[in-house]
C-alpha positions as CSV (number, residue, x, y, z in Angstrom):
1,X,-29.8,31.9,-0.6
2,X,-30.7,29.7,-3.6
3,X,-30.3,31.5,-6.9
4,X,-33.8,31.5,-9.5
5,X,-31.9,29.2,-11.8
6,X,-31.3,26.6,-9.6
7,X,-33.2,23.5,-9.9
8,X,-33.6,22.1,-6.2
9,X,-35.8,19.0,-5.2
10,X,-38.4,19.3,-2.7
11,X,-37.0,16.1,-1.1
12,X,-33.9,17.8,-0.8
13,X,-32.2,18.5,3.0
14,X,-30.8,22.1,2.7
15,X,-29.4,24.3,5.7
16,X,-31.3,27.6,5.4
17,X,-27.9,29.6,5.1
18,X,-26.7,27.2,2.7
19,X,-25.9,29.3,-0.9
20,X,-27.5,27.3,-4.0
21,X,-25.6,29.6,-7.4
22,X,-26.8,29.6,-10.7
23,X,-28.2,26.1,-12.5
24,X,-26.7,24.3,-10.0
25,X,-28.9,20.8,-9.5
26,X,-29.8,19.4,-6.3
27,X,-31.9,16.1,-6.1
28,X,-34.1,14.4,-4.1
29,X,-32.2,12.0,-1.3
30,X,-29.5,14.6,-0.6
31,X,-28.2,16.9,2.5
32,X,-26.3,20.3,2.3
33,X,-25.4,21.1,5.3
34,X,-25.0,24.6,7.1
35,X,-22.7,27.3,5.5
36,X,-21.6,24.9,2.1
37,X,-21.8,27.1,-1.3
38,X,-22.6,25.5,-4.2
39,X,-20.9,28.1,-6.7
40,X,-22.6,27.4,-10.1
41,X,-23.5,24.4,-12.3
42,X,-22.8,22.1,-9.5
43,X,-24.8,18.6,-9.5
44,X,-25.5,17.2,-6.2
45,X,-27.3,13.6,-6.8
46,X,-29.2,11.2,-5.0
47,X,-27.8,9.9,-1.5
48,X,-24.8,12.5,-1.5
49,X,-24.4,14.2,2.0
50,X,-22.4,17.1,2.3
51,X,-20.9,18.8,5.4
52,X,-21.1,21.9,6.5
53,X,-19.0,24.8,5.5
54,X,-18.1,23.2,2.2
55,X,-17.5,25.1,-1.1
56,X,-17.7,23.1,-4.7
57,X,-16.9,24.8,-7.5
58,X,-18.1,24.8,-11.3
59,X,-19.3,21.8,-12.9
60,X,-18.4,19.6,-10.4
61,X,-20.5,16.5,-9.9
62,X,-20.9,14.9,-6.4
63,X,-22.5,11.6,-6.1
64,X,-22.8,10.3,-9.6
65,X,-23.8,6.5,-10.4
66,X,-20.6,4.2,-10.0
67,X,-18.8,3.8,-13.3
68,X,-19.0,-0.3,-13.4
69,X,-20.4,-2.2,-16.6
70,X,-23.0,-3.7,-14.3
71,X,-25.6,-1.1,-12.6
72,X,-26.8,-1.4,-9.5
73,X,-30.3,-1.4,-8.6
74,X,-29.8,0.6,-5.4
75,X,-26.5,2.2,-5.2
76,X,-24.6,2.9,-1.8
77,X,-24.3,6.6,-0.6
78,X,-21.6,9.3,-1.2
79,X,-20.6,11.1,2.3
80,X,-18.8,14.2,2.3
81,X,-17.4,16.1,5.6
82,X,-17.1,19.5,6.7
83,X,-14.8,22.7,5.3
84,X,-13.7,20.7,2.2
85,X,-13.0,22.7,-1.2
86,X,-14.1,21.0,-4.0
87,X,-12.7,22.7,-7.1
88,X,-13.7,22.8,-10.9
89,X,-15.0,19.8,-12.3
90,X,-14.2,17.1,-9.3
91,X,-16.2,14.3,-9.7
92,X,-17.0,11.9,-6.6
93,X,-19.3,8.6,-7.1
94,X,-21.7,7.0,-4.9
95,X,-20.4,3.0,-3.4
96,X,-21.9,0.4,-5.4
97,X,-23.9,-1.9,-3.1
98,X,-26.6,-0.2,-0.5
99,X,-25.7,0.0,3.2
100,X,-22.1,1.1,1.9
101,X,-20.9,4.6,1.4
102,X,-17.9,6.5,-0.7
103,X,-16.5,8.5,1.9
104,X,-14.4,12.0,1.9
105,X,-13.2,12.9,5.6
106,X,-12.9,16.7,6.9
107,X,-11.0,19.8,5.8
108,X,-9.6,18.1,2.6
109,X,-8.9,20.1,-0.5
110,X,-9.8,18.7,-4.3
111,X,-8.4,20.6,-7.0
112,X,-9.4,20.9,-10.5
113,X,-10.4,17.7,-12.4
114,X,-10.3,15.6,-9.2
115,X,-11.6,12.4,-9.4
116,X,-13.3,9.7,-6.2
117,X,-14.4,6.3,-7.7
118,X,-17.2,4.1,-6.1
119,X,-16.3,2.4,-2.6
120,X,-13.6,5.3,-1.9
121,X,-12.1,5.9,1.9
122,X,-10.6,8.6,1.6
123,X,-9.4,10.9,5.0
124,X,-9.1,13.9,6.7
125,X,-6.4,17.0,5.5
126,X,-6.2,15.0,1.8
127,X,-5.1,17.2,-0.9
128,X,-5.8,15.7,-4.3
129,X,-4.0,18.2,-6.7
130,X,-5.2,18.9,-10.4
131,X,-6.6,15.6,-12.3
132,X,-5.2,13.2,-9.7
133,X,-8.1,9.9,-9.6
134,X,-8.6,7.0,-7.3
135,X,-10.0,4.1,-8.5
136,X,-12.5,2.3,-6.7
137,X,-11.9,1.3,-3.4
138,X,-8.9,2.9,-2.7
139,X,-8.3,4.1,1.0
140,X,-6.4,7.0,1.4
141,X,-4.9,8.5,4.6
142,X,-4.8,11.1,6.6
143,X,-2.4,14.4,5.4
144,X,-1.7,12.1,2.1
145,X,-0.8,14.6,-1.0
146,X,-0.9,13.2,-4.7
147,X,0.7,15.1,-7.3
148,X,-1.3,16.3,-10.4
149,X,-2.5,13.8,-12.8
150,X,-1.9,11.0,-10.5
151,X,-3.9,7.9,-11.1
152,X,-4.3,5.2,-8.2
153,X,-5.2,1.7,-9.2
154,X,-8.3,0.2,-7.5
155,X,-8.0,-1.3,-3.6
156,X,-4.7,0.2,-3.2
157,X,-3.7,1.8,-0.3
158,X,-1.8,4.7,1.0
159,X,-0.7,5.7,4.1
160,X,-0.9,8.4,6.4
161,X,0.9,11.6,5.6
162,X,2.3,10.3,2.3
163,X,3.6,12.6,-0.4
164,X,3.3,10.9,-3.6
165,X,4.9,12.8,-6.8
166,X,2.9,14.4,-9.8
167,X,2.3,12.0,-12.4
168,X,2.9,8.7,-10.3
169,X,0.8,5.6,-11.9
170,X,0.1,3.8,-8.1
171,X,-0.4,0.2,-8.6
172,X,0.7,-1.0,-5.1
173,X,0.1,-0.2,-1.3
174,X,1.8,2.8,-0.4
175,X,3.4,2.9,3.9
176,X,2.5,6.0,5.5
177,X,4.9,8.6,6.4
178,X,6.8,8.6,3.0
179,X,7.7,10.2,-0.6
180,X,7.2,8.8,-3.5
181,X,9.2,9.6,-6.9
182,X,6.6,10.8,-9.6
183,X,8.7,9.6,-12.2
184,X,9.3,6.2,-11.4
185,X,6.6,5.8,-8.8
186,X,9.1,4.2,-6.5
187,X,9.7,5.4,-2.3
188,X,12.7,7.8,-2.1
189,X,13.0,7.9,1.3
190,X,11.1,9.7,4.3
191,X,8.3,12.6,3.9
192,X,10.3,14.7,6.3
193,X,8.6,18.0,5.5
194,X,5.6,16.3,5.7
195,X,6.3,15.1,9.1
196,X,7.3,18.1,10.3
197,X,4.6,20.2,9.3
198,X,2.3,17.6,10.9
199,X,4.4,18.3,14.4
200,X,6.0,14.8,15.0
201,X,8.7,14.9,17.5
202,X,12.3,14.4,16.5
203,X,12.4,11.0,18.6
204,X,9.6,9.7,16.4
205,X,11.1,10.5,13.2
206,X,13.9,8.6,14.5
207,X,12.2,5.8,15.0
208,X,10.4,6.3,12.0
209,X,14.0,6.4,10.1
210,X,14.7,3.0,11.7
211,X,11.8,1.1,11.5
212,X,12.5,2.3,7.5
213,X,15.9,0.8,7.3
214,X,14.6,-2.2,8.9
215,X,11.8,-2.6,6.2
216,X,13.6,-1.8,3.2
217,X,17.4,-2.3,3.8
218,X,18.0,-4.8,6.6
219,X,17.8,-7.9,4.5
220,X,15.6,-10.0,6.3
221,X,12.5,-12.2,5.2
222,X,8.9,-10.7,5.0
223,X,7.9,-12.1,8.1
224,X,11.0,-11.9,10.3
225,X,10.5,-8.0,9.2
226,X,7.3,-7.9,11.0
227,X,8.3,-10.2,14.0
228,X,11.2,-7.8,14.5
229,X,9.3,-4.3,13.9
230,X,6.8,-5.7,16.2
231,X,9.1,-6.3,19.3
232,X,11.0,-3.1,18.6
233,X,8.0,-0.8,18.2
234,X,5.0,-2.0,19.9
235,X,3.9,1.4,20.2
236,X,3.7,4.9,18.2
237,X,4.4,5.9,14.9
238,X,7.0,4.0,13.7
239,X,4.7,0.8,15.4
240,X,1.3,2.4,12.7
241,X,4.0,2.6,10.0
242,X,5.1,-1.3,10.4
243,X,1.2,-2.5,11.1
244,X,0.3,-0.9,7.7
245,X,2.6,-4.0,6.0
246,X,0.0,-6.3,7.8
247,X,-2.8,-5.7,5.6
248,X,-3.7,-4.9,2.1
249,X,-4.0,-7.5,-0.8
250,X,-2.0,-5.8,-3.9
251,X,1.6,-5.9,-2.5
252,X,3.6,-3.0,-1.5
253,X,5.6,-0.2,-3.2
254,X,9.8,-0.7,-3.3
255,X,12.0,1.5,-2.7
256,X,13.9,3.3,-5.3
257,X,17.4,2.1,-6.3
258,X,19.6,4.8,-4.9
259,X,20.9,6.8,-7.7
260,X,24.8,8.1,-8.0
261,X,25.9,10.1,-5.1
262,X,26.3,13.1,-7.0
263,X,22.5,13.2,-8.0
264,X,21.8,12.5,-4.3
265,X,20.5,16.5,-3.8
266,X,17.9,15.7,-6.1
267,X,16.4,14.4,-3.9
268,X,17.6,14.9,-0.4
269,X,14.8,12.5,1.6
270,X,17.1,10.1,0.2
271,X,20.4,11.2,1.8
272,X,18.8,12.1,4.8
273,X,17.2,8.3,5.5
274,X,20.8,6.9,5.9
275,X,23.5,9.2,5.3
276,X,26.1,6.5,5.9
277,X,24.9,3.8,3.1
278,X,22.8,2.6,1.2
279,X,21.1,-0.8,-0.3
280,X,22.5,-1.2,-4.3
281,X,19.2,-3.3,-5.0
282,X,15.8,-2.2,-3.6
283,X,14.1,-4.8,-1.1
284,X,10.4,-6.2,-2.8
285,X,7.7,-6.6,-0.3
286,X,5.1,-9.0,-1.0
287,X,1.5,-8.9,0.3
């Protein structure tokens, strides 16, 4: 159903049970696929696809032009999966070279003032709360959470099934599988809930727990650390989380000094990492 008010381009793709609401704006070049809803004044531009059974909400704007001083002449694409929820006023930007697409994986949730730069890799289960934004080229993995009003500086990366804390400025790489304090943007320790929920088995957080301590706590050089994770975990979890310090080109995130023991159920990821001790000065990781 496509509501009178609606102002729909004839070289527009739309599934024929695909809901158009009031003065939303769909133009030419774009695809809506089968069961999305377009609630009201949503703008779908040029080169966005979007998947099927996806909802966006009011005033949000899906493909606009990337927000670089310099134009391009023919913009990349903006591609959207399926069953995402796209809430008030997200906005999501096109890549900014042709051939090359801004990307939003399946089932992902985008709350209220969300905002996708240009050149964006973002994955499947990603929960971007209220006015979180990712600056361009930012890759962000699967089951990842960011807090409200976090902003994530451009080509960073974060990890699968990381929880990063409301208000944390991201300026680093970010491992997968852990927490992030929104305060000081530092790692406190293990996503445990997170890991949980997503069913890991209590042998892989175990590795995960060592292959943790190794990392951050064991005291050796950059590249010993990877030599050793390698041979200890060639395979699994705990091997994804020690291949992610392989890559990237912006440095990695340290973890949090450990604060007094008595402030300790603050934040209990901490405590339950290593209960027996813990590092007095946090181990830097360079890129």
């Amino acid at each position: 159903m496509i509501h009178p008010s609606a102002i729909i381009s004839s070289q527009a793709e739309i599934a024929p049970d695909a809901e158009i609401g009031p003065f939303c704006i769909v133009e030419a070049g774009t695809q809506i696929g089968s069961g999305c809803r377009l609630v009201a004044n949503v703008s779908v531009r040029t080169g966005t696809v979007l998947g099927s059974e996806s909802t966006v909400y009011e005033g949000a704007i899906l493909g606009g032009l990337p927000q670089i001083a310099n134009q391009p002449t023919n913009p990349g694409n903006l591609v959207i999966g399926k069953r995402n929820v796209l809430r008030e006023h997200c906005t999501l930007h096109r890549a900014i070279h042709e051939g090359n697409s801004t990307t939003l994986g399946d089932d992902c949730l985008l709350m209220v003032g969300a905002h996708v730069a240009h050149d964006c890799q973002v994955g499947n289960h990603v929960i971007l709360t209220n006015g979180a934004m990712l600056g361009g080229h930012v890759e962000i993995g699967d089951r990842a959470c960011l807090g409200g009003n976090s902003a994530v500086h451009q080509f960073c990366r974060i990890g699968r099934l990381v929880m990063v804390g409301a208000c944390t400025k991201v300026v680093q790489d970010i491992p997968p599988f852990v927490l992030t304090d929104g305060a000081t943007a530092l790692i406190v320790g293990l996503n445990r809930v997170g890991l949980r929920r997503a069913g890991l088995s209590r042998q892989e957080i175990l590795d995960l727990k060592a292959a943790y301590r190794l990392i951050y706590r064991h005291g050796l050089s950059f590249q010993e650390t990877l030599q050793v994770l390698q041979e200890q975990f060639p395979t699994g979890v705990a091997s994804e989380f020690a291949t992610f310090f392989q890559g990237g080109e912006r440095g990695f995130v340290q973890e949090r000094r450990s604060p007094p023991r008595i402030a300790l159920r603050v934040h209990p990821a901490v405590d339950e990492i290593d209960e027996e001790e813990s590092s007095p000065v946090p181990r830097r990781l360079a890129g």
